[in-house]
Each structure stands twice: as structure tokens, then as C-alpha cells.
C-alpha positions in Angstrom: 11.6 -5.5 -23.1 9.8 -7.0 -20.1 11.6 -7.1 -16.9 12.7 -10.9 -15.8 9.7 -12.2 -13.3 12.3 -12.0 -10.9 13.0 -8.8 -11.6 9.6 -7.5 -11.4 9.3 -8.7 -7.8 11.6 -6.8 -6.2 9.7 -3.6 -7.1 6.0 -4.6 -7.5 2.4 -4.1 -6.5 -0.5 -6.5 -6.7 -4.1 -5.4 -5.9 -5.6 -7.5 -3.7 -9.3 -7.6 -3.3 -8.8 -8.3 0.8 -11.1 -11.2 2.5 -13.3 -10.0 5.4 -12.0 -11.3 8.6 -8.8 -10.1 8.5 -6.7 -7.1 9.0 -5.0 -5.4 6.2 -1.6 -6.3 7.7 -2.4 -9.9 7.9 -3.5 -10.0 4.2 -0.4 -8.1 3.1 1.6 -10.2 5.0 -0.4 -13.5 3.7 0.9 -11.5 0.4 4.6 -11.4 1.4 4.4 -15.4 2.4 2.8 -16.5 -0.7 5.2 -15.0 -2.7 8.7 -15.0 -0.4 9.0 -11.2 -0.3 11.4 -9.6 2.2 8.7 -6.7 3.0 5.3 -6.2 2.1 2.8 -3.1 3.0 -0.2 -1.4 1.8 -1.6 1.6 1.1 -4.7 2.3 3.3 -6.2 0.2 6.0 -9.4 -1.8 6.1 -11.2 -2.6 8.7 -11.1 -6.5 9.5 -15.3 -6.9 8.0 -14.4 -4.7 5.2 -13.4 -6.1 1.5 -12.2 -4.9 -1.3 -9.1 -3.3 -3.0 -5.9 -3.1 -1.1 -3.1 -2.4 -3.0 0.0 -4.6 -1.5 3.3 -3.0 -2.1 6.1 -5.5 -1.7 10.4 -5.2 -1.1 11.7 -1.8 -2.7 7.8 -0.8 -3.4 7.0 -0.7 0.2 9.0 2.7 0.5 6.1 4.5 -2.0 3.1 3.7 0.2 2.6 7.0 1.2 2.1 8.5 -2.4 -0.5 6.2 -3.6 -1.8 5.8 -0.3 -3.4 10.1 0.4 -5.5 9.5 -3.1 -9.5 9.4 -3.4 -11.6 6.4 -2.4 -14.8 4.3 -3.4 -16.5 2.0 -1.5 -20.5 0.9 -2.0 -21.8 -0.7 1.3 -25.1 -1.2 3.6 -26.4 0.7 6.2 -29.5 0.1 8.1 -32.0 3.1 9.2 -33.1 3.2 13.2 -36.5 4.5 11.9 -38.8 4.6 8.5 -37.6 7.8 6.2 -38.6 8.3 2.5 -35.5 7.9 0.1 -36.3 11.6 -1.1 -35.7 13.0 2.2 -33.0 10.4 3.0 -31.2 12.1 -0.1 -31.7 15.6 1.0 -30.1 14.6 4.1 -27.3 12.7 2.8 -26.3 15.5 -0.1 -25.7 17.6 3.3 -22.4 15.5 4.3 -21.2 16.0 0.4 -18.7 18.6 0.4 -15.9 19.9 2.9 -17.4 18.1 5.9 -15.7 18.1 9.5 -15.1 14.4 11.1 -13.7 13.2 14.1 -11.9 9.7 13.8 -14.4 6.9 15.7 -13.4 5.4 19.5 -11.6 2.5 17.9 -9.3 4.2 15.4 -5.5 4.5 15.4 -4.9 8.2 15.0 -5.3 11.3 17.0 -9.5 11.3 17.5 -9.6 15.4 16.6 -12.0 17.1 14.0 -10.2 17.1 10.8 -12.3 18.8 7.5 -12.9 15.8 4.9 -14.1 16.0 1.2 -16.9 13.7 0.4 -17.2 13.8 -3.8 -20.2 11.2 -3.7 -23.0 10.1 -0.8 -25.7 8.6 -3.1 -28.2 5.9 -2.6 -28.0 2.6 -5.1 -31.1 1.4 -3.6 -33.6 1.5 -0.8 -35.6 -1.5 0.7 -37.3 -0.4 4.1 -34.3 0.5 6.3 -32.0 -1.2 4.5 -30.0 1.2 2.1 -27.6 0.4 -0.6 -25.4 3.4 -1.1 -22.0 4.2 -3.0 -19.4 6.7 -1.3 -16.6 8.5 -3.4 -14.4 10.2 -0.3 -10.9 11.9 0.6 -8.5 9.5 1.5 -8.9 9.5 5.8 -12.4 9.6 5.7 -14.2 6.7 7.8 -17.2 5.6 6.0 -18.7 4.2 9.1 -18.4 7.8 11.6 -19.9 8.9 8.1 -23.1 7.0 8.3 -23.0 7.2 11.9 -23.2 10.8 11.4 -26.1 10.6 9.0 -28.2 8.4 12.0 -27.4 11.7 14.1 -29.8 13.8 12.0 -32.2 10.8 11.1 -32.8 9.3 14.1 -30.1 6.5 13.8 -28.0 4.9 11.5 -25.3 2.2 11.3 -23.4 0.8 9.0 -23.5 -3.1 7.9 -21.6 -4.0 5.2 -18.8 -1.9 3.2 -16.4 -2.9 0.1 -13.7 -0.6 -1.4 -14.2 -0.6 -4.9 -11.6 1.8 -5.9 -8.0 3.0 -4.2 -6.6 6.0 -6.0 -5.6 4.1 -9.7 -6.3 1.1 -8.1 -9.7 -0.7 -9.2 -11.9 -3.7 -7.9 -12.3 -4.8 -11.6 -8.8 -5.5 -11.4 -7.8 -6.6 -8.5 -7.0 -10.7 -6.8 -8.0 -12.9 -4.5 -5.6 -14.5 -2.3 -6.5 -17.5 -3.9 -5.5 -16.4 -7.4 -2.4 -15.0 -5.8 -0.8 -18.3 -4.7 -2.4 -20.3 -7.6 -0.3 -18.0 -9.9 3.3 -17.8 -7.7 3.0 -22.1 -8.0 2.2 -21.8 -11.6 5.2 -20.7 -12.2 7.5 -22.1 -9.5 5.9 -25.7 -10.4 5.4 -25.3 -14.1 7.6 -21.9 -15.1 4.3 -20.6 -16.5 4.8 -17.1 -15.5 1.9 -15.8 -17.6 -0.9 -15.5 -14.6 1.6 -13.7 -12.1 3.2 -11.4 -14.4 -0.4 -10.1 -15.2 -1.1 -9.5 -11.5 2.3 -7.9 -10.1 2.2 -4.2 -11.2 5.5 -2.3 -11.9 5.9 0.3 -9.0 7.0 2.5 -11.4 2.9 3.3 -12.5 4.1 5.8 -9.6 4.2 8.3 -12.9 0.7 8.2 -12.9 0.3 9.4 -9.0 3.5 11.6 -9.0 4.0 14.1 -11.6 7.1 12.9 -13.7 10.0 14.3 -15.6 13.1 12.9 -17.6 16.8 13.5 -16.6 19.8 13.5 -19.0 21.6 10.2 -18.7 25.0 11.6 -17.6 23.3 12.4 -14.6 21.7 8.9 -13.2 24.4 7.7 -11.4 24.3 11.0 -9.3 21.0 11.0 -8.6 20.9 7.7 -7.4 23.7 8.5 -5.1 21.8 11.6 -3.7 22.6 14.0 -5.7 20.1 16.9 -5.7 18.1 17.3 -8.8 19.3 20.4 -10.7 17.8 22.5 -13.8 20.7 21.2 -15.9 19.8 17.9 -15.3 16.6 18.0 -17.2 15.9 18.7 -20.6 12.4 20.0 -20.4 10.1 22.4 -18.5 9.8 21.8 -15.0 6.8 20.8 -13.8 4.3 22.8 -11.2 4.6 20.3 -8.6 5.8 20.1 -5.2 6.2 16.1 -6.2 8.7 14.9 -8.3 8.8 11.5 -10.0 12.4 11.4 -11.9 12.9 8.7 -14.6 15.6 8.1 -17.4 13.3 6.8 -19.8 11.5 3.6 -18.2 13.7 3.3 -15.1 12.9 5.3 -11.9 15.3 7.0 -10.4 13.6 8.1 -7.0 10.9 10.7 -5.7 12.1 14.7 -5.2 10.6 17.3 -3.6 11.0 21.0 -5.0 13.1 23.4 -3.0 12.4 27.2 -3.4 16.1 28.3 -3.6 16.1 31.4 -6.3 20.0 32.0 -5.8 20.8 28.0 -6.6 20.2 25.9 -9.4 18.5 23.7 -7.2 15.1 22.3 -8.4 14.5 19.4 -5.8 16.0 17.5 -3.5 15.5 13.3 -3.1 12.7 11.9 -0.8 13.9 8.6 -1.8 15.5 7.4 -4.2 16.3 3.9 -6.3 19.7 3.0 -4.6 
């Protein structure tokens, strides 16, 4: 059976397809209003000019950011070329920064600005109109698409970026992802009307966290344990334990919580909780 709409958002995620001329915190947070949440998050940042899918987590959900956030990403965007370059040798260049690639985070970014090694699964060109370039990037989560193209200019004689959207975040897609909009048209829907058909399409079950984190089944004589921190142990399971350092531990549709393995050959110790459903 469905879970009651109210329910479903205490533990929910809706992909948003963020405005530009805001900051990922403020449109999470324009999330959280809309819809009274407690907490809201996301799971990657965007600069303020960017658009595009950001995954808002809200009230229990907020606590699994991490685990969707350090998946792939997609973004197709603009650049513009400091000089004229054919598109064939623009591609030679640009197949050089697919790869392991090393990156140092830009001036204006949050983290530690040291080389870090990248993978960069796509660099391609959609299409090419004198210096202006159309292009599609398929990257490591951590990568910045603009140092990327800024990179580029260094071997072409100049490059910048003008225009970037995230298409795809991990499991998350721009085909099915919300405006802000849509959002609040939806939570008034059904506070006004109890039409709850338009926001229980958008607010996602946190619990697709089986398709990011490796899951297994527990016994039910063992739930309430687990959920009081219990460490996971082999006799808790019923079937073969998965080769993953990650954990996601369910009794058939309900989460129980996120483990980590533990190497621990003289225990019967398979994993311990990171967090759990409590």
C-alpha cells in the first residue's frame, strides 16, 4: 500500500530543476517553505547561474545526502573560444581532458583549492557556431565544469564558460525533475483541494536509496535491534552478503538504516550502523 502523503514527507526527495539566480541552499530552502518541512538539503551544489537537477532531500531524508550526493554527473552548457579553432582540432583537444585528469578547485570555491585526480566519462561537442560551442559533459562527482573549460582555453588560446545546466545527478534526471513553480502549485493542490495526485508524483521515497547503496534483507526478529543500534550480524540475514563496503538494510519495503562492513574474522560482525531509521 502507498504510504499516507503525510507519511511520505517526512522521508522524501523531490528533484528540483533549480532557477538560475540562486544558490542551491536558497532553492532547497524555497523547498522546505513551500512545503513546511523541518529540514531540507541537497545533494551537490550549483553555482548561483547554473540550472538544472538538484535533488532536495527533506526532514529524515536530509541525513542520506552524502550517498546520493559522490555519484556521476551531466551537464550540457556553452563556452565561448578566445580565438578561431576548427571543431576537428577542438575535439582532439578536448578528448585530452577525458580520462583521470588532475584539477585544482577554482579561486571562488568552498573546499581545500589542492590538485585532486578527476574522471571525466564525456567532453564532446553538440555543436559549433564560430566561437561559440555547445558541448555535453558526463564527469565524477567534484569536478567543476567551469576550471574544466578554463583548462581547455589554457591549451587553445582561451576559453570560458557561458552557460551550464545539469541534466543528470546520479539516478536523478532533468526529464523528471520540478520547477519551483510546480512544487507549490502541487503542495496547495492538496492542502486547498486534498488532491494529492500532483505531489505524490513529485516527492520520491528516500528509500530509492536501494538503488545507490547496495541492499540486503534482515529477519524480522531482528528490526527492533537494529533500529536501536544494534550491529548488523550474519545471523541476521538470510542471504549472501553482499561485496560492498555500503550497506542498505531493509525488512522488506521499510529501511532500517545504512551499515558499513567491519573486517572482524573472530566476530560474527558483518557491519556496524552509519545511521539508522530511529
Amino acid at each position: 500500500m502507498e504510504k499516507p502523503i503525510s507519511e511520505l514527507l517526512e522521508f522524501p526527495i523531490i528533484n528540483v530543476d533549480k532557477p538560475a539566480g540562486i544558490t542551491s541552499f536558497v532553492c532547497a530552502d524555497k523547498v522546505r517553505r513551500i512545503l513546511n518541512a523541518k529540514k531540507a538539503g541537497h545533494t551537490g551544489t550549483l553555482d548561483p547561474m547554473v540550472t538544472g537537477v538538484l535533488p532536495v532531500l527533506l526532514n529524515r531524508a536530509t541525513r542520506l545526502s552524502n550517498y546520493f550526493m559522490k555519484k556521476d554527473k551531466v551537464y550540457i552548457g556553452k563556452m565561448m573560444l578566445h580565438r578561431d579553432i576548427s571543431e576537428d582540432e577542438l575535439k582532439i583537444f578536448m578528448n585530452e581532458f577525458v580520462g583521470k585528469i588532475m584539477q585544482k578547485p577554482p579561486v571562488r570555491s568552498r573546499v581545500k583549492r589542492v590538485v585532486r585526480e578527476r574522471i571525466v566519462n564525456k567532453f564532446k561537442i553538440i555543436k559549433k557556431e564560430g566561437r561559440i560551442v555547445e558541448f555535453e559533459s558526463d564527469v565524477q562527482a567534484g569536478t567543476y565544469i567551469r576550471k574544466l573549460i578554463s583548462d581547455l582555453g589554457e591549451k587553445i588560446g582561451g576559453a570560458h564558460m557561458i552557460e551550464l545546466r545539469r541534466i543528470r545527478a546520479g539516478i536523478f534526471n532533468i526529464n523528471n525533475s520540478y520547477k519551483l513553480e510546480e512544487v507549490e502549485k502541487a503542495f496547495k493542490l492538496w492542502k486547498e483541494k486534498n488532491d494529492e495526485s500532483l505531489l505524490r508524483k513529485m516527492l520520491i521515497p528516500a528509500e530509492i536509496i536501494k538503488q545507490v547503496v547496495t541492499s540486503l534483507q534482515v529477519k524480522e526478529e531482528v528490526v527492533k535491534g537494529l533500529l536501536n543500534g544494534k550491529p548488523l550480524m550474519k545471523d541476521d540475514i538470510g542471504e549472501r552478503i553482499p561485496n560492498s563496503e555500503l550497506i542498505s538494510v531493509f525488512f522488506k519495503d521499510k529501511f532500517i538504516g545504512i551499515y558499513k562492513k567491519v573486517d572482524d574474522k573472530e566476530d560474527s560482525i558483518i557491519a556496524k550502523p552509519e545511521f539508522v531509521m530511529n
